[in-house]
C-alpha positions in Angstrom: -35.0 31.3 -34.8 -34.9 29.1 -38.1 -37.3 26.2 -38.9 -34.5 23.8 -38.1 -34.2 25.3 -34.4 -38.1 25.4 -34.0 -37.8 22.2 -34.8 -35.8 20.8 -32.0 -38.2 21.5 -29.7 -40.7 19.0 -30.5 -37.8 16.1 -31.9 -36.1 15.3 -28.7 -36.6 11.5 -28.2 -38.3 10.2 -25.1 -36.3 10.1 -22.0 -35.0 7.1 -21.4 -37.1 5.3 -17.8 -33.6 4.0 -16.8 -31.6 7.2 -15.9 -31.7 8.0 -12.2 -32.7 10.6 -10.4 -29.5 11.9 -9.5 -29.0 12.2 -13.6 -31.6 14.7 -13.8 -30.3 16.8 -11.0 -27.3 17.1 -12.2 -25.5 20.7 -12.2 -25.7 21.7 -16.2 -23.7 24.9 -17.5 -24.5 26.4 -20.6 -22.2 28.9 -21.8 -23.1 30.7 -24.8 -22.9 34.4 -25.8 -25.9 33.8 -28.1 -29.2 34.1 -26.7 -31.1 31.8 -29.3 -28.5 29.3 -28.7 -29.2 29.3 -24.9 -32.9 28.8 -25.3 -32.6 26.4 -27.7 -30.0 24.3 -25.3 -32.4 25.0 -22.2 -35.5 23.7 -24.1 -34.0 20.6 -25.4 -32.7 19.7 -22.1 -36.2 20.6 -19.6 -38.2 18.5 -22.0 -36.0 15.9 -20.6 -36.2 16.5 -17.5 -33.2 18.2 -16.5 -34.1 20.4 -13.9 -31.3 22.2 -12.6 -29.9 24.4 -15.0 -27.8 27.9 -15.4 -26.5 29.9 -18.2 -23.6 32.0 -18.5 -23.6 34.7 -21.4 -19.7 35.0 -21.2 -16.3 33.5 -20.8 -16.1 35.6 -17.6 -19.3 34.6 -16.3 -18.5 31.4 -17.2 -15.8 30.8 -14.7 -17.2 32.4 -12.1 -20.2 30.0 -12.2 -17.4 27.4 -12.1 -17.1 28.6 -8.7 -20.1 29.5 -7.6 -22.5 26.6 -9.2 -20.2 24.3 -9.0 -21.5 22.7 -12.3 -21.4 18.3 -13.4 -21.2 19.4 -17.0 -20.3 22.2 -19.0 -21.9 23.0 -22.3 -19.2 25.2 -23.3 -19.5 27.7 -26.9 -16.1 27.8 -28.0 -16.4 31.2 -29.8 -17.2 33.3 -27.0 -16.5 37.4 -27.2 -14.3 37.6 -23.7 -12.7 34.6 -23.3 -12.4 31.7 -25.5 -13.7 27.8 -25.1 -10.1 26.6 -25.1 -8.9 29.3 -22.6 -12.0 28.4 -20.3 -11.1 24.6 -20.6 -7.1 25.3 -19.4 -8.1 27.5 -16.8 -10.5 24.4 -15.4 -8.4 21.6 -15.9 -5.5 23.7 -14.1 -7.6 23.6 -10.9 -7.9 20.8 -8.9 -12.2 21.6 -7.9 -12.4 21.7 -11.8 -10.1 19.1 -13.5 -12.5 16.1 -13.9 -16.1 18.5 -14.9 -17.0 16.8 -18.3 -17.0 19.7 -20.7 -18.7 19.3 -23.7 -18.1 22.1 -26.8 -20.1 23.3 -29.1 -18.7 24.3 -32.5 -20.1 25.1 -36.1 -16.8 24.4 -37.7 -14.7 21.2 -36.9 -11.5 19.7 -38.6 -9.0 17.5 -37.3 -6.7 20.1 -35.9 -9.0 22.0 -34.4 -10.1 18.9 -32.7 -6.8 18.0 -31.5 -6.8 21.3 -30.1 -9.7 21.1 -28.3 -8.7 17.4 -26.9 -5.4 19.0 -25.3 -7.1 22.0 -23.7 -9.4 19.4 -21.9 -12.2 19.1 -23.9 -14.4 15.9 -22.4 -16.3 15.6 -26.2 -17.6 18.2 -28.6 -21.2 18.7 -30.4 -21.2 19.7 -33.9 -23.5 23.1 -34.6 -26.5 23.0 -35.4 -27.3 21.1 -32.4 -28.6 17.6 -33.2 -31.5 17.3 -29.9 -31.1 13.8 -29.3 -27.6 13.6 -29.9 -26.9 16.2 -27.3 -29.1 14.4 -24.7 -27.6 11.5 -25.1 -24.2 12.8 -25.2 -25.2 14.6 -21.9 -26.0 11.8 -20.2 -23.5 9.7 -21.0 -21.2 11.9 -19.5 -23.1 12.3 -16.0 -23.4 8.5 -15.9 -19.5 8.2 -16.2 -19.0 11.2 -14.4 -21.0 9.5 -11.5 -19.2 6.2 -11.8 -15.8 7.8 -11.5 -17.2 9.8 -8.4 -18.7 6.5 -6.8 -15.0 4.5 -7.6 -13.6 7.3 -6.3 -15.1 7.5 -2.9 -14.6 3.7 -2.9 -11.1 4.0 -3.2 -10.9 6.6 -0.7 -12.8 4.2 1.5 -11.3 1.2 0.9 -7.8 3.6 1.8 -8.9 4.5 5.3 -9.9 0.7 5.7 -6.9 -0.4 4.8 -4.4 2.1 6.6 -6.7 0.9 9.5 -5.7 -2.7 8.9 -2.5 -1.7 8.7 -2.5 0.3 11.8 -3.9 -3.0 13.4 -1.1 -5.1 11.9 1.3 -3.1 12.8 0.2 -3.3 16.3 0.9 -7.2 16.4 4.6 -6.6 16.0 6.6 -5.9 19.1 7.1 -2.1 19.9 10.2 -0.8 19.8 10.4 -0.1 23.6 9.4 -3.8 23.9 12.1 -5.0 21.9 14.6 -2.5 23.7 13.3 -3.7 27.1 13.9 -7.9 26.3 17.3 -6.7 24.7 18.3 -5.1 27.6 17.2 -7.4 30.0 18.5 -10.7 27.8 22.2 -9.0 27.5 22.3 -8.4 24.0 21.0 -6.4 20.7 17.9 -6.6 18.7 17.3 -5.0 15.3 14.2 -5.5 13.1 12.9 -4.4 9.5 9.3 -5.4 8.5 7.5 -3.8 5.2 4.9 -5.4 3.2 4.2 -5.3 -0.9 1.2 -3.4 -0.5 -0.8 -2.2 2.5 -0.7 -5.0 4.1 1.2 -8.5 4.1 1.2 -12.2 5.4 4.8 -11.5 6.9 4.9 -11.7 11.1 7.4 -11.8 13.3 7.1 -11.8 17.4 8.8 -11.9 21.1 7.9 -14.3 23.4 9.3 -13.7 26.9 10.0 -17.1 28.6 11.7 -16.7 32.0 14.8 -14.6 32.9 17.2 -16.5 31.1 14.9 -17.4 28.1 12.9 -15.5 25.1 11.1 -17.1 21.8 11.2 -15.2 18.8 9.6 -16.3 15.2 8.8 -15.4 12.0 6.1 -16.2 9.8 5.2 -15.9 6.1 2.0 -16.7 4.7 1.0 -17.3 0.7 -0.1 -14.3 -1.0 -0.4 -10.8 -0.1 -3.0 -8.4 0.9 -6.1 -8.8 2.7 -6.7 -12.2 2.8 -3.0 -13.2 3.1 -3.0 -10.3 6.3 -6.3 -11.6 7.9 -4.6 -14.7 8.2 -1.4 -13.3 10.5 -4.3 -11.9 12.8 -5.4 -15.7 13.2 -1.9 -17.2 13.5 -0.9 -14.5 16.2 -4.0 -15.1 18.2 -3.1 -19.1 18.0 0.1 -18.3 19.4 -0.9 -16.5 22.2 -3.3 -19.1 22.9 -0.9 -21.5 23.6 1.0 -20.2 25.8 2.0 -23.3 27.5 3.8 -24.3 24.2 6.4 -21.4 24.3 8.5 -23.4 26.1 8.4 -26.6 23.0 8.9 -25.3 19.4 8.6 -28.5 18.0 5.1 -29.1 19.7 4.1 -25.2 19.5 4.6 -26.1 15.6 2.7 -28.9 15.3 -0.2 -27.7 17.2 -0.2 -24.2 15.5 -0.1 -26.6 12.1 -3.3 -28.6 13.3 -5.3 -25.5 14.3 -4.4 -24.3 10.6 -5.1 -26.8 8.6 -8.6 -26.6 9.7 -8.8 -22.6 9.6 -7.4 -22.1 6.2 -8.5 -22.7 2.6 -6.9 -25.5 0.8 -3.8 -23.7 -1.1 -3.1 -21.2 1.8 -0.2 -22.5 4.0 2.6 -20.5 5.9 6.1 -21.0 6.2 7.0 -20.7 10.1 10.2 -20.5 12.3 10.4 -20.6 16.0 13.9 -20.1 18.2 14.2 -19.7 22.0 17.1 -18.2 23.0 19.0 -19.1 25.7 21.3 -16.2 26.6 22.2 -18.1 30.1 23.8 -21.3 28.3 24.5 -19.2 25.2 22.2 -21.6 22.8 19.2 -21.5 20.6 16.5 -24.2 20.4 15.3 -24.0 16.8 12.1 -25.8 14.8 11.0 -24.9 11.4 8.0 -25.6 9.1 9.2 -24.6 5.5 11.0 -21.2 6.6 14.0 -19.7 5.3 17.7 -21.4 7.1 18.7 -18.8 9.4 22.1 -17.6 9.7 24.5 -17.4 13.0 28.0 -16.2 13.1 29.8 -18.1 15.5 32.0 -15.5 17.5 33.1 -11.9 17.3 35.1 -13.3 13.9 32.7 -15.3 12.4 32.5 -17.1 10.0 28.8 -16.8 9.4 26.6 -19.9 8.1 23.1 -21.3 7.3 22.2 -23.9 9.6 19.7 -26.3 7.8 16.2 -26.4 8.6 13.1 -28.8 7.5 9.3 -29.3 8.3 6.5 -28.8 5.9 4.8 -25.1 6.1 1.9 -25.2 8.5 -1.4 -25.6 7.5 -0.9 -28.1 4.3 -1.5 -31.1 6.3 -2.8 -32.4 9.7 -1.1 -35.1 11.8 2.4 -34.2 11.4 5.3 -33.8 14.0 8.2 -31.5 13.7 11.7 -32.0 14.9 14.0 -29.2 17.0 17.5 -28.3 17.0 19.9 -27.2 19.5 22.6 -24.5 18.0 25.5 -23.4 20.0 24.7 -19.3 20.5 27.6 -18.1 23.0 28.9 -14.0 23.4 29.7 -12.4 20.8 27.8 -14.2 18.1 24.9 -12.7 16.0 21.8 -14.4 14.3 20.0 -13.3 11.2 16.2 -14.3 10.9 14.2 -13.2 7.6 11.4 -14.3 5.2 12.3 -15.1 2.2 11.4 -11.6 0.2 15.0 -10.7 1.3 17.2 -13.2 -0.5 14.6 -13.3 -3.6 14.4 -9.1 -3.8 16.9 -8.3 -7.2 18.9 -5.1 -6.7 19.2 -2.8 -9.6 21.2 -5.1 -11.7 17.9 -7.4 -11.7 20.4 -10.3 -9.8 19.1 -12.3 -6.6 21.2 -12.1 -4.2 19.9 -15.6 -2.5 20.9 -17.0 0.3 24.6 -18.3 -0.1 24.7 -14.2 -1.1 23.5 -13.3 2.7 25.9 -15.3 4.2 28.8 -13.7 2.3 27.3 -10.4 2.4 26.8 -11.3 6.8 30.3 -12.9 7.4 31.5 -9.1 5.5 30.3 -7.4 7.9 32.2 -5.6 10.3 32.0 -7.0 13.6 31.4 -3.8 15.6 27.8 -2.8 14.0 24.5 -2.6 15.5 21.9 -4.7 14.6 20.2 -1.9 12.8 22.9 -1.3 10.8 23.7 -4.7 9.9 19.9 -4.7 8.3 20.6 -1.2 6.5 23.4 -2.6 5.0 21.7 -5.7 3.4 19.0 -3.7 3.0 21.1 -1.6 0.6 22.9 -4.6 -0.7 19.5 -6.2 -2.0 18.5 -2.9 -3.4 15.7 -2.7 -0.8 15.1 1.4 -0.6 12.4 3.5 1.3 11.0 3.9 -2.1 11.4 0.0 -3.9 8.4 -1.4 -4.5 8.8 -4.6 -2.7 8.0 -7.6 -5.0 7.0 -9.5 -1.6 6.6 -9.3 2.1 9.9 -9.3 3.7 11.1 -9.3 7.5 14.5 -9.6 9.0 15.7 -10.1 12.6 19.2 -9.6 13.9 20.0 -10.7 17.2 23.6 -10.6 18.6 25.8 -10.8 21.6 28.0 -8.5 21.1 27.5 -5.7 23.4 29.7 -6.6 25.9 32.7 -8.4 23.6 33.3 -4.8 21.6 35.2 -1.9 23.3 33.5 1.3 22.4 29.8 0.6 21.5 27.4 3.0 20.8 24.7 3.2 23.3 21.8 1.5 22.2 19.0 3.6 21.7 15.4 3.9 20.6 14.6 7.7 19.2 11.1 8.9 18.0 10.5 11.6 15.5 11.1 12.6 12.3 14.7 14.5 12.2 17.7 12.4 10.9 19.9 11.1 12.8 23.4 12.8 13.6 26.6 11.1 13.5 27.0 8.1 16.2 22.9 8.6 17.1 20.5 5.7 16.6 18.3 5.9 13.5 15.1 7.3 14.3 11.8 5.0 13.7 8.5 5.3 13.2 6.1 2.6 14.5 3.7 3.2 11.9 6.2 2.7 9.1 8.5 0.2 10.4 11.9 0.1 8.4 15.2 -0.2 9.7 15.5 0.4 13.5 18.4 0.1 15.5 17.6 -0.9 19.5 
């Protein structure tokens, strides 16, 4: 050992009082084939403190120790007799257990390629021989601390993941079943379809059923500000309201202006949501419509159409207390069908980066052939917006499609609710899943 090794021993600065515990237990690999090296790396680093170390004298030692010790850093000689440094770091960044271990080389002889080299075979940083002491403590830490960061975001994420899917589970749960919405459509006469997907994980879209009598249902749709969390917590408010007042099922305009009173007083100033209520009347073949803010539905009168927006006014709920909102009454006789939807569907651009709005709907509606389902009405402008499994959706969007049409079309499909994964065959109803609601034929 030279004077310049002997050295080391006695130049390593003092540790530094701020590094944890959990630094100095860290798993620490040296691999080097030459013994003086080895004691010279093990001294520096137990005058610091560093208390659980091993040593591998080869590149074949070396990755079994990967296994086995299951190191937090690698002190890795690149010229090694068996295997090489920049075989040893492809080999662990090719393996998932592996791919993130800081890996620190040691080299007497650097230039720029060489370094490039080491960079792409996954070299965390690299330590110039002879070994400076206190740079190689320092280096050392600074790569356990990071290494510990990216461990503790990572276990957040994975965390905050499961809480989320959870939410979503729960969200997901406020929306009427599929064998719920099969049951009111078969009891009301007519055909349901439904598509509801959020931007993330979760959204401030929600839509619901509201049984009335034997001749009535309610259905609406709501869309709050925002997205995520705080924009989802508040559909979980706005559905218990609803359900609340169920003595108001039978009144839009006064369901919507007590819903809108209750609001204004729950939510932070900024956070609003645009809300539509209709009760259909499949007995006299209307629809009893308020709005605060939402998107104009469209109805196509009639097996033949045509299809239009009827207007709609009110201010969103929960900007201002004190106000009243007005109801319509819309003619809604056999054979006609009515499209309900937030307004992420006529603001999503297809692959041309164009808006289809919503004069666009009511063309790409009153197209339609008159004998689809539901479902496939909603596939189609699904498509026709460039909405795919796999778009990522630029906002929370929901669309409803009711119609009469059942009994007014010789040769309808039988309506259908499938679970299960397998696609469906020709003239089948497109199979759903309730946790990952897309389009669903009833």
């Amino acid at each position: 050992m030279n004077q310049e090794q002997v050295d080391a021993f006695s130049y390593v600065a003092a540790a530094d009082g701020a590094v944890s515990n959990s630094i100095r237990d860290a798993r620490i690999l040296i691999a080097d084939d030459d013994p003086l090296s080895r004691r010279l790396l093990v001294g520096i680093l137990q005058k610091q403190n560093f208390r659980n170390l091993k040593v591998a004298e080869g590149g074949k030692a070396t990755l079994e120790l990967f296994c086995s010790f299951q190191p937090d850093l690698v002190l890795l000689d690149m010229q090694m007799p068996d295997i090489g440094g920049l075989e040893i770091c492809k080999l662990a960044r090719a393996h998932p257990d592996t791919v993130d271990i800081p890996i620190l080389v040691q080299t007497a002889t650097v230039n720029r390629r060489e370094m490039g080299n080491l960079f792409t075979a996954g070299a965390s940083d690299f330590l110039s021989k002879p070994i400076n002491p206190s740079e190689l403590v320092a280096r050392v830490i600074v790569h356990l601390e990071r290494r510990e960061l990216l461990q503790e975001l990572r276990q957040y994420r994975e965390r905050t993941s499961l809480e989320l899917d959870s939410a979503r589970r729960m969200q997901l749960d406020l929306l009427p079943s599929p064998e719920a919405q099969l049951a009111l459509a078969s009891s009301a006469g007519l055909r349901l379809g439904s598509f509801s997907r959020s931007s993330s994980e979760i959204g401030g879209d929600l839509w619901g059923l509201l049984p009335i009598d034997e001749s009535r249902f309610g259905v609406f749709v709501a869309d709050f500000t925002g997205h995520g969390v705080r924009a989802a917590l508040n559909t979980f408010r706005l559905h218990a309201l609803i359900h609340e007042h169920r003595s108001l099922h039978r009144d839009p305009a006064r369901l919507l202006s007590v819903l809108n009173e209750r609001l204004t007083h729950l939510l932070p100033r900024g956070q609003f949501a645009t809300f539509l209520y209709a009760i259909v009347d499949h007995a006299a073949g209307t629809l009893l419509v308020a709005s605060a803010g939402s998107p104009p539905p469209i109805i196509t009168a009639g097996i033949e159409g045509p299809s239009h927006l009827f207007e709609t006014s009110g201010v969103p709920l929960g900007i201002a207390p004190g106000l009243q909102y007005e109801q319509q009454v819309h003619a809604f006789g056999p054979g006609s069908r009515l499209l309900l939807f937030s307004d992420g569907l006529p603001e999503f651009p297809n692959i041309s980066g164009e808006r289809i709005g919503e004069a666009g709907l009511v063309a790409a509606v009153d197209a339609v052939k008159p004998d689809l389902a539901p479902g496939d009405v909603i596939d189609g402008l699904c498509r026709l917006t460039g909405i795919a499994d796999a778009a990522i959706l630029p906002d929370d969007t929901t669309i409803i499609c009711i119609d009469r049409r059942g009994d007014q079309l010789p040769g309808t499909r039988k309506q259908c609710v499938l679970s299960g994964d397998r696609l469906p065959a020709a003239g089948e109803c497109h199979p759903i899943k309730q946790e990952e609601p897309g389009c669903l034929t009833n």
